[in-house]
C-alpha positions in Angstrom: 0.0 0.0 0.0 1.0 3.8 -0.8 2.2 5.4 2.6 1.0 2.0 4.6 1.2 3.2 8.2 2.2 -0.4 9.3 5.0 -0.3 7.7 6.8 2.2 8.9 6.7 0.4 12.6 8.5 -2.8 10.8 12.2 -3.7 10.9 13.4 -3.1 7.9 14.0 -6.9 6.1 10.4 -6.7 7.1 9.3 -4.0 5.3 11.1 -5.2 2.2 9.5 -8.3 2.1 6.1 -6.5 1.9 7.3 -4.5 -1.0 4.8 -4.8 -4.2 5.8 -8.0 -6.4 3.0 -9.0 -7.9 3.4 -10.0 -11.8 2.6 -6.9 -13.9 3.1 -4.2 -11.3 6.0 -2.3 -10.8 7.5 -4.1 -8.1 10.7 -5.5 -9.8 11.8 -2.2 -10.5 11.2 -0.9 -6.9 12.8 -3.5 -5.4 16.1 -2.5 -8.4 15.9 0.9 -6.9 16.0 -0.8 -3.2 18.6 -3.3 -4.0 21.4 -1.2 -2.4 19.7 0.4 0.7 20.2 -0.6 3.6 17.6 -2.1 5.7 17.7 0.0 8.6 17.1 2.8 6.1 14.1 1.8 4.9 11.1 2.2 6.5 12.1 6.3 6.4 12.8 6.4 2.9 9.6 4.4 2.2 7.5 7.2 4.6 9.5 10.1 2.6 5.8 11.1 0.6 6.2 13.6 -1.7 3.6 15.9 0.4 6.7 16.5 3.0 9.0 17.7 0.2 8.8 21.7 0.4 11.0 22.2 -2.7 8.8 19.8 -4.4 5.5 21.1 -3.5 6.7 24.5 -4.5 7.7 23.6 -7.7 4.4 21.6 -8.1 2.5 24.8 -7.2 4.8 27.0 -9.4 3.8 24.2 -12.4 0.0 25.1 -11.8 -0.1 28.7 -11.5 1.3 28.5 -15.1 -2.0 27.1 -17.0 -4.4 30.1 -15.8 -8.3 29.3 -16.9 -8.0 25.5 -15.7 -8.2 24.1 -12.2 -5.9 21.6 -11.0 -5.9 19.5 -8.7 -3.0 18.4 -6.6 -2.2 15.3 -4.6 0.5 15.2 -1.8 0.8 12.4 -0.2 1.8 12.6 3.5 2.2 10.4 6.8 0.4 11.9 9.6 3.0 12.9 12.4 5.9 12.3 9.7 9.4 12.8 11.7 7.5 11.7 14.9 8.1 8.2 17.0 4.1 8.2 16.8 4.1 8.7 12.7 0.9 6.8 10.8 0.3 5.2 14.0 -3.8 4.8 13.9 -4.1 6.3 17.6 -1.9 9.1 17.3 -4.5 12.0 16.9 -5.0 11.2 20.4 -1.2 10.2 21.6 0.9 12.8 23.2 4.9 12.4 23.0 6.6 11.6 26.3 9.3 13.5 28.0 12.1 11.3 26.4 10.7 11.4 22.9 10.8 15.1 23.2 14.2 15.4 24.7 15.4 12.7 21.5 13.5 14.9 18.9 15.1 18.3 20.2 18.6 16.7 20.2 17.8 15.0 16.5 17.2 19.4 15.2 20.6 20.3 17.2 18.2 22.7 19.2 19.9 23.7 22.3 18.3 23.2 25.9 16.0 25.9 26.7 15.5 27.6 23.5 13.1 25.3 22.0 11.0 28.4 21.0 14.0 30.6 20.2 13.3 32.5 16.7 15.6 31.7 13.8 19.2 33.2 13.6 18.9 35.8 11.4 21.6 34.8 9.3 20.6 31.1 8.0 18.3 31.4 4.7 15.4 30.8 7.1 16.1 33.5 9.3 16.6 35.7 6.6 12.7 34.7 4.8 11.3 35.1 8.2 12.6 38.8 8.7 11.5 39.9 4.9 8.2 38.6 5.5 8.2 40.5 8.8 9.4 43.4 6.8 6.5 42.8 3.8 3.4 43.1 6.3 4.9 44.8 9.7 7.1 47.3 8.6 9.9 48.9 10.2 8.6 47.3 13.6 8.9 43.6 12.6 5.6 42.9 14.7 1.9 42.8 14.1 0.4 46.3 15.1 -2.4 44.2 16.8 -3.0 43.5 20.5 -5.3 44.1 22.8 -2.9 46.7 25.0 -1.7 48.0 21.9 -4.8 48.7 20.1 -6.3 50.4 23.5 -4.2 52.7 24.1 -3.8 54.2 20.2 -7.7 53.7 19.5 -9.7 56.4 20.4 -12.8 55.8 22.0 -15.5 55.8 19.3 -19.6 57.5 20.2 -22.3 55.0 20.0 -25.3 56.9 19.9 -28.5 55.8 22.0 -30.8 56.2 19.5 -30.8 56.4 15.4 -33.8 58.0 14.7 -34.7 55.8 12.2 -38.4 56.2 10.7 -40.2 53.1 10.3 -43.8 52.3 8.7 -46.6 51.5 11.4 -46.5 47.8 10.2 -43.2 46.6 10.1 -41.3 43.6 10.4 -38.0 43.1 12.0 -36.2 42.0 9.0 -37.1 45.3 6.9 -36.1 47.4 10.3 -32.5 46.1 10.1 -32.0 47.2 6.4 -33.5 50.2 7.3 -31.2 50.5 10.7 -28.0 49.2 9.0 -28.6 52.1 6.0 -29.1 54.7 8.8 -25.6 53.3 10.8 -23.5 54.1 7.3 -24.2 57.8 8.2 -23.0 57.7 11.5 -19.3 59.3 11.8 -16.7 56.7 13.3 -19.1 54.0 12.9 -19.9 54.3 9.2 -15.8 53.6 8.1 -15.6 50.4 10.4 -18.6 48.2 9.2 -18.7 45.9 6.6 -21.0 43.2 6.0 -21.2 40.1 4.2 -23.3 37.2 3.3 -23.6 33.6 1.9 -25.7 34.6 -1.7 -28.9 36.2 0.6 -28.2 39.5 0.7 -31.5 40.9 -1.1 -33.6 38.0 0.8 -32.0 39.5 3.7 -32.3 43.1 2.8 -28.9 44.0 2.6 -29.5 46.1 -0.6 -29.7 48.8 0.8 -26.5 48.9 2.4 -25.0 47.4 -0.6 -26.3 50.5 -3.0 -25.3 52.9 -0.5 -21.9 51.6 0.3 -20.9 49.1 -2.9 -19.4 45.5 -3.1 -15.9 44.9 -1.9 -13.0 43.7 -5.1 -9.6 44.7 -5.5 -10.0 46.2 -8.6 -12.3 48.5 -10.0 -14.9 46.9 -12.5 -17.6 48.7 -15.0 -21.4 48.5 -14.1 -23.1 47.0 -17.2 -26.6 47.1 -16.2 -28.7 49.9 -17.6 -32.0 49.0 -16.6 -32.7 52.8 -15.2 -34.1 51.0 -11.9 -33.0 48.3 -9.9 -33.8 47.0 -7.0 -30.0 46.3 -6.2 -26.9 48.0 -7.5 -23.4 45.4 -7.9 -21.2 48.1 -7.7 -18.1 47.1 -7.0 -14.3 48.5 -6.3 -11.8 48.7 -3.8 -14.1 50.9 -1.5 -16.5 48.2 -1.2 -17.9 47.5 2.4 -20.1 44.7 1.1 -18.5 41.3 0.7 -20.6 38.9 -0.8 -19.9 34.9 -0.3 -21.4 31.8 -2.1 -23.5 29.5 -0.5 -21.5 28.4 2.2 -22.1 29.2 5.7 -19.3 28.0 7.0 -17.3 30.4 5.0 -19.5 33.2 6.4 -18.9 32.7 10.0 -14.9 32.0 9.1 -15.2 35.1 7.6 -16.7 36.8 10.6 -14.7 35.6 13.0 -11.5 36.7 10.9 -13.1 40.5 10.7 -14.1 40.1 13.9 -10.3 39.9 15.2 -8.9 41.9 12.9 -8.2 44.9 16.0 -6.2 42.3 17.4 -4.5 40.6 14.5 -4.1 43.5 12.5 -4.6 46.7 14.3 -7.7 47.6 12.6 -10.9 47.5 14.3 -13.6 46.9 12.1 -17.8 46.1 13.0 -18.4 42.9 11.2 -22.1 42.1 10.4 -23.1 39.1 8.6 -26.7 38.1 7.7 -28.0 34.2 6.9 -31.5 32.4 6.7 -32.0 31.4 10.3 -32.0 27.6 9.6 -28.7 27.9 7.9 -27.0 28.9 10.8 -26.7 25.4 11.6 -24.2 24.4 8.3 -21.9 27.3 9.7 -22.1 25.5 13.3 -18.6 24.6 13.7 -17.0 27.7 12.5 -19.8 30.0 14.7 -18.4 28.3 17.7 -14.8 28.3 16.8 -15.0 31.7 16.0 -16.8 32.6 19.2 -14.2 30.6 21.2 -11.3 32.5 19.5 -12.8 35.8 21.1 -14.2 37.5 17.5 -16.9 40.9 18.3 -19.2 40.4 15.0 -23.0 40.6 14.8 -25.2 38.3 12.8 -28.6 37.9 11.9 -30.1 34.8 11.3 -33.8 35.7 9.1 -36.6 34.8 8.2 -37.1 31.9 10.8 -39.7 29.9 12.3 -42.2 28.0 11.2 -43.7 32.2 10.4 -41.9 31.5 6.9 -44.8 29.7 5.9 -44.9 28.9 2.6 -41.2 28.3 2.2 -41.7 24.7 3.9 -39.8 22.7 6.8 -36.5 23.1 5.4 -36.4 26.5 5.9 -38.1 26.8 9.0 -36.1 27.3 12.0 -36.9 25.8 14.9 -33.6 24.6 17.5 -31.7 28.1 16.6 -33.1 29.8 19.6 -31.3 26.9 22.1 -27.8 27.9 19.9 -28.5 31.5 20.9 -28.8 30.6 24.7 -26.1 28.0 25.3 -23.4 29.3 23.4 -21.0 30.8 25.6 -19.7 34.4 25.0 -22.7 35.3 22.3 -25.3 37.7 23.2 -28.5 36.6 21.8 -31.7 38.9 21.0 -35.3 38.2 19.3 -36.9 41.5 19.3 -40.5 41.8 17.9 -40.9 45.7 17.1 -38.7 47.6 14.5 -37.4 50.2 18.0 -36.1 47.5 20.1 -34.2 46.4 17.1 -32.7 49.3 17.0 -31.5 50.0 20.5 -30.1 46.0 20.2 -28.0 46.8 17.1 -26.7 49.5 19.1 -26.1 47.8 21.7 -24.1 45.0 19.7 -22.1 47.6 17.8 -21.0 48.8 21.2 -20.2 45.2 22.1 -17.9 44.8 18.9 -15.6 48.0 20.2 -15.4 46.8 23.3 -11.8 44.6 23.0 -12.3 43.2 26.7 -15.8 42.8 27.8 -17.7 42.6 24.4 -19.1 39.1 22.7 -20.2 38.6 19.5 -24.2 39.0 19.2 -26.9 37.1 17.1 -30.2 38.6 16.2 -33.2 36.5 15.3 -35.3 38.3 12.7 -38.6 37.6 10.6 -40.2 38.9 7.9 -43.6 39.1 9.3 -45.2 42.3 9.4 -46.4 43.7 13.4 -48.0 46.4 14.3 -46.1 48.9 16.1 -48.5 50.5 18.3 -48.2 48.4 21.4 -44.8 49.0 21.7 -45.5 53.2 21.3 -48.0 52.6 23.5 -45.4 51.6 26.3 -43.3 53.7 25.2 -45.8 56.2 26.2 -46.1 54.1 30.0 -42.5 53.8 30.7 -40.6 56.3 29.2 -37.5 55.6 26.6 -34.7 55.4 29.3 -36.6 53.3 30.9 -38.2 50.8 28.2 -34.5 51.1 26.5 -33.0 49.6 29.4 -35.8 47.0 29.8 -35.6 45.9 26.4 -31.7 45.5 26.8 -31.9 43.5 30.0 -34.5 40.6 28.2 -37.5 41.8 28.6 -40.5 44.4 29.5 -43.8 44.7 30.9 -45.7 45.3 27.2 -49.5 44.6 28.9 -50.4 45.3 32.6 -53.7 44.0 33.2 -53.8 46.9 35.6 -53.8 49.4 33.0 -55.3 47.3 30.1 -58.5 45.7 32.2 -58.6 46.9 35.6 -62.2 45.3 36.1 -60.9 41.6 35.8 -60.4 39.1 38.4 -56.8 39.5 40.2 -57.7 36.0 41.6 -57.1 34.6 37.8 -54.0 36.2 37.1 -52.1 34.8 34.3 -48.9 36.0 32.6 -48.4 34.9 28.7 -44.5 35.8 27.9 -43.8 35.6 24.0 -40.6 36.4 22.2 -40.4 38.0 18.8 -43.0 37.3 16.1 -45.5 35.4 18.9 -46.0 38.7 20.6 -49.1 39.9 17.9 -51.1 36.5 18.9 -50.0 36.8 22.9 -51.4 39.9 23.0 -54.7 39.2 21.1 -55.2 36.0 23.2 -54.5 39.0 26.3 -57.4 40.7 25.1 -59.4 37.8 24.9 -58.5 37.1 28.4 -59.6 39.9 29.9 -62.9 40.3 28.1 -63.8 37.4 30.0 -62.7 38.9 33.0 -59.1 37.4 33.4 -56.7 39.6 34.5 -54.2 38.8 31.8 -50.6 40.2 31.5 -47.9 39.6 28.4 -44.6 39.8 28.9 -42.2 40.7 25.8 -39.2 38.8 26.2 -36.2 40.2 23.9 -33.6 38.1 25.3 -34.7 35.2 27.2 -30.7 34.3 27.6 -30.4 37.8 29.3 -33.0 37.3 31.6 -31.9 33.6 32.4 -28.3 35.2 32.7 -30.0 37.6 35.3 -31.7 34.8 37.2 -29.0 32.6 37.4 -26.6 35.4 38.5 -28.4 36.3 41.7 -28.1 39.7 40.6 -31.3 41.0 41.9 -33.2 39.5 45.1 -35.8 38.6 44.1 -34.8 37.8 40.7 -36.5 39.9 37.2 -39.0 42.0 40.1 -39.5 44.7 36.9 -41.1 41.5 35.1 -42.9 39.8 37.7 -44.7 41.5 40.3 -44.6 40.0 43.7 -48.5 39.4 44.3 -48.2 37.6 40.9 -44.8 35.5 41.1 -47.3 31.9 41.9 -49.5 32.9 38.9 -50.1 30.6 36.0 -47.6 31.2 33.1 -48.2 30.2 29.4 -45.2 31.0 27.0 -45.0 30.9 23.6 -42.2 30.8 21.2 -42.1 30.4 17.4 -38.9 27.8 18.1 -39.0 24.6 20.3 -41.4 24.6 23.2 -38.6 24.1 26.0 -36.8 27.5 24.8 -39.1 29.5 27.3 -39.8 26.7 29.7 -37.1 27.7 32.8 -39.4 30.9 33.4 -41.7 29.2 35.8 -39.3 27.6 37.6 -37.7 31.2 38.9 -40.7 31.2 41.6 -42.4 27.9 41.2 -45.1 29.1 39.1 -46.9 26.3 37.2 -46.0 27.1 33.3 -47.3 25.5 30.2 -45.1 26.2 27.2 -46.1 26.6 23.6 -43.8 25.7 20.8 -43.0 24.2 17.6 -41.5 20.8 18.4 -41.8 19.0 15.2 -40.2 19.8 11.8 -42.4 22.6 9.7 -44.9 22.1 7.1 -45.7 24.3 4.1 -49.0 26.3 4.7 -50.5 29.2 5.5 -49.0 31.1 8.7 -52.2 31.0 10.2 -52.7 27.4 9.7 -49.4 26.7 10.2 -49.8 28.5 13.9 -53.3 27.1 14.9 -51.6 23.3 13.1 -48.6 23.8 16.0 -50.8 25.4 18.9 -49.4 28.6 19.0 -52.0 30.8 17.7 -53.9 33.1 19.7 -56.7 30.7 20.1 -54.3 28.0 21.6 -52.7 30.7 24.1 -56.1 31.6 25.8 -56.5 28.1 25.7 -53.8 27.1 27.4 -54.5 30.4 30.1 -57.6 28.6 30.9 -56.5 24.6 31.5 -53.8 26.9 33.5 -56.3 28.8 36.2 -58.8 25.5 36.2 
C-alpha cells in the first residue's frame, strides 16, 4: 500500500519483504531501486511522501499557476505525524509524546536546551525569509500592530449613539427594520468607516441592498457597471471601497469570515464592526465555525432571518426551529429576538458597542422575521415607561408590554395569568391577552427580547428577588403560558424562577408548508391555543 502506516513500525527486512511484487506491477523495478539500501534505512525512505518535500510542492505549485483558466488539482501524499516516534500510528491523533521522545526529537534538530522556542538566527536562509516577511506586512517594527494593550491605548474611544432615529412604517417587520437601521448606521461618523457586512448569496432576501447600493461591493480592482435598466432593486457596484463582501453558499465560510473580521483589532490593528446576515436555519451548516469563531474571542454581529415555522410557505426546510437553544447556550454570544422595529434598534446599538469593546464585548446574534407587526403596542409603552426606561428594559431581556392593571382593571386578580412571547409570537399573545380579559381574566404579556439575558440575570443572583421589573410580587405563583415560534422548551425555565406552574407553547416538530395562520393554529401557537392554554392553567 502507498504510505502504509504499518510499515513504517517494521524492521526493515520486514518492510522489504512486503514490497509490491505481484506479476505486472511495478514491483521489480522498486525492489532495483531498493537493491542497495540498507535495511535499517528503509522504513524512512519508504515514509518520505512527496507531500513532505517543500522544494517539491513549490515547484508543483509553481507548475499550476502556469496554465491560468484550468483548475488543477494536486495530490500530496503525506504520513500523519511524519518525523515523529508516533508517525501513521492509527491512535496518534490522540497520543501525546513523552518527555524522552521530546528530549530525543530536540537533540535530533541540534536545538539547544531551553530555546526550543528561540526565533531563527537571522543569518541562515530561514532566518533571513522570516525577517522579509516581517518586513513585507509589519514594517519597520517587525511585529503585528495588533493586541489588545496595543490597540487600547492608540484607538480612540468611538460614540455610540443611543438612538438612530430611524423612521419606520406603522407595520413593520424586524427584518425590513434592520435594512433600514444598517442604511441609517452608514451615516454615522466613526461607525460608518468600520462596518462591513457580508453574506452567503442572501443579501437581497436579507435586505442587505440597501446597504450594498449605498456603500458598494468589496473587489480589488475597479470593474464597469453594465446594467442599464434605469431601476434596480440592487446596484453590484463594486471596487476597492466596497464594504459589502458577498460569499457563495457556504455558511461556513460566512462565519470563518466573521470571525477573521471580527479579530482583525487584534490581528491586524484595525478594528472593524463585522455584520453578517443568513436564513436562520442555515446557521446550523456554519455551526462549527460560529463556535470556533466565538471561542477564539471575534466581536461580530449576525442575523439569522426569516425563521420559524412564520416562513410559511417556504416549507420545513427552511423553518427554523432549535436556533433559539444555539443562541442561549453558546457561551460568550449575546443573543436577541426582538418583535418591534425600536427594540431592534437599540439592540444593534447595543451589539455595535459590544464589537468596540476589545475586553468585555461578545459577539451578538439577532433573530429576525419577515412578518409584518404592528407597532402601536410597543409606542404605547413607550408612552407608559418612558424611553430610558423601556431602553433599558428591552436591553436587560424583557418588559412589561401589557399590565392587566392598566389594560382591564375590572378583571379578576384572583385569575392572574402571565403569557410571555418572544419575537414574532408577541401579535397573537397579545390578542389571546385581550381575549382574556374580556372574559374577566386579569391577563398580563410579557415581551421577552432576550430570554438568555433574563436567564443570565436569574441565574446570577443579581437582583433578590430575581427579574421583580417583570414579575410583580402578588403575581410570582400565577399561571404562566409561554409561547415561542422555536421549540417549546426554549421559554420553559421561566416558571421555575418562583415555582409558578408554566405550560409552554412551541414548535416541536419539523415545519410544514402552509398558511402562517394554519401553520400556527396546526402547531398550537396561535392566539386561540394561548387563551386556551391560560384557561387549563387557572382551572
Amino acid at each position: 500500500k502507498r504510505g502504509s502506516p504499518g510499515l513504517l513500525r517494521r524492521p526493515g527486512a520486514g518492510v522489504r519483504g512486503r514490497l509490491p511484487g505481484a506479476p505486472g506491477s511495478d514491483g521489480p523495478a522498486i525492489g532495483r531501486a531498493l537493491a542497495d539500501l540498507a535495511d535499517d534505512a528503509l522504513p524512512a525512505v519508504i515514509a518520505n511522501l512527496g507531500g513532505h518535500d517543500l522544494e517539491e510542492l513549490l515547484d508543483v505549485l509553481g507548475r499550476a499557476g502556469s496554465a491560468p483558466g484550468r483548475p488543477t488539482v494536486i495530490f500530496a501524499y503525506t504520513i500523519k505525524g511524519w518525523g515523529l516516534p508516533i508517525a501513521g500510528h492509527p491512535l496518534n491523533h490522540s497520543m501525546l509524546l513523552s518527555a524522552e521522545q521530546i528530549e530525543a526529537l530536540r537533540e535530533a534538530h541540534g536545538i539547544a536546551p531551553g530555546h526550543e522556542w528561540a526565533a531563527s538566527a537571522p543569518d541562515p536562509p530561514e532566518g533571513r525569509l522570516c525577517r522579509e516577511a516581517a518586513a513585507r506586512l509589519y514594517g519597520s517594527d517587525n511585529r503585528p500592530p495588533g493586541g489588545r494593550e496595543a490597540h487600547a491605548e492608540a484607538r480612540p474611544p468611538i460614540a455610540v449613539p443611543d438612538a438612530l432615529e430611524v423612521s419606520f412604517p406603522q407595520t413593520s417587520s424586524t427584518q425590513d427594520a434592520f435594512g433600514r437601521i444598517l442604511v441609517r448606521l452608514g451615516d454615522v461618523p466613526g461607525l460608518r468607516e468600520r462596518i462591513v457586512t457580508t453574506s452567503p448569496d442572501v443579501s437581497v432576501s436579507t435586505n442587505l441592498a440597501g446597504w450594498i447600493n449605498k456603500m458598494g461591493v468589496f473587489s480589488p480592482d475597479e470593474h464597469p457597471d453594465y446594467e442599464t435598466e434605469a431601476y434596480r432593486l440592487l446596484r453590484w457596484k463594486r471596487g476597492p471601497a466596497g464594504r459589502h463582501i458577498e460569499l457563495g453558499i457556504s455558511e461556513m465560510n460566512l462565519f470563518m469570515l466573521l470571525g477573521m473580521l471580527g479579530l482583525s483589532a487584534e490581528l491586524c490593528g484595525q478594528l472593524l464592526i463585522p455584520i453578517g446576515t443568513v436564513y436562520d436555519p442555515f446557521v446550523l451548516r456554519g455551526l462549527d465555525a460560529l463556535v470556533y469563531s466565538v471561542y477564539s474571542g471575534a466581536k461580530f454581529i449576525f442575523a439569522g432571518t426569516p425563521s420559524g415555522v412564520t416562513l410559511a410557505p417556504e416549507g420545513g426546510a427552511h423553518q427554523s426551529t432549535i436556533t433559539p437553544s444555539v443562541g442561549a447556550e453558546l457561551p460568550r454570544l449575546a443573543s436577541y429576538e426582538p418583535c418591534f422595529a425600536r427594540e431592534l434598534e437599540w439592540l444593534m446599538l447595543e451589539a455595535v458597542r459590544s464589537c468596540l469593546d476589545r475586553e468585555r464585548g461578545v459577539a451578538t446574534y439577532l433573530r429576525l422575521s419577515t412578518k409584518p407587526v404592528d407597532q402601536r403596542p410597543f409606542e404605547e409603552a413607550l408612552r407608559r415607561l418612558g424611553e430610558a426606561e423601556l431602553r433599558r428594559q428591552v436591553l436587560a431581556g424583557g418588559y412589561r408590554l401589557v399590565d392587566w392593571r392598566d389594560a382591564a382593571p375590572q378583571a379578576d386578580p384572583r385569575y392572574t395569568v402571565t403569557i410571555a412571547a418572544a419575537g414574532v409570537m408577541v401579535p397573537e399573545a397579545l390578542e389571546a391577552a385581550a381575549y382574556l380579559q374580556r372574559e374577566g381574566v386579569a391577563a398580563n404579556v410579557l415581551c421577552l427580547t432576550s430570554p438568555r439575558r433574563l436567564y443570565e440575570h436569574w441565574r446570577a443572583g443579581a437582583q433578590a428577588p430575581p427579574l421583580q421589573w417583570l414579575i410583580r410580587p402578588g403575581e410570582r405563583r400565577a399561571p404562566i403560558v409561554t409561547v415561542h415560534d422555536a421549540a417549546s422548551h426554549s421559554l420553559a425555565w421561566l416558571g421555575s424562577v418562583y415555582g409558578a406552574p408554566l405550560t409552554a407553547l412551541g414548535v416541536d416538530d419539523f415545519g410544514q408548508s402552509g398558511a402562517r395562520a394554519d401553520l400556527y393554529r396546526h402547531f398550537g401557537i396561535d392566539a386561540l391555543s394561548i387563551a386556551e392554554a391560560a384557561f387549563d392553567a387557572l382551572d
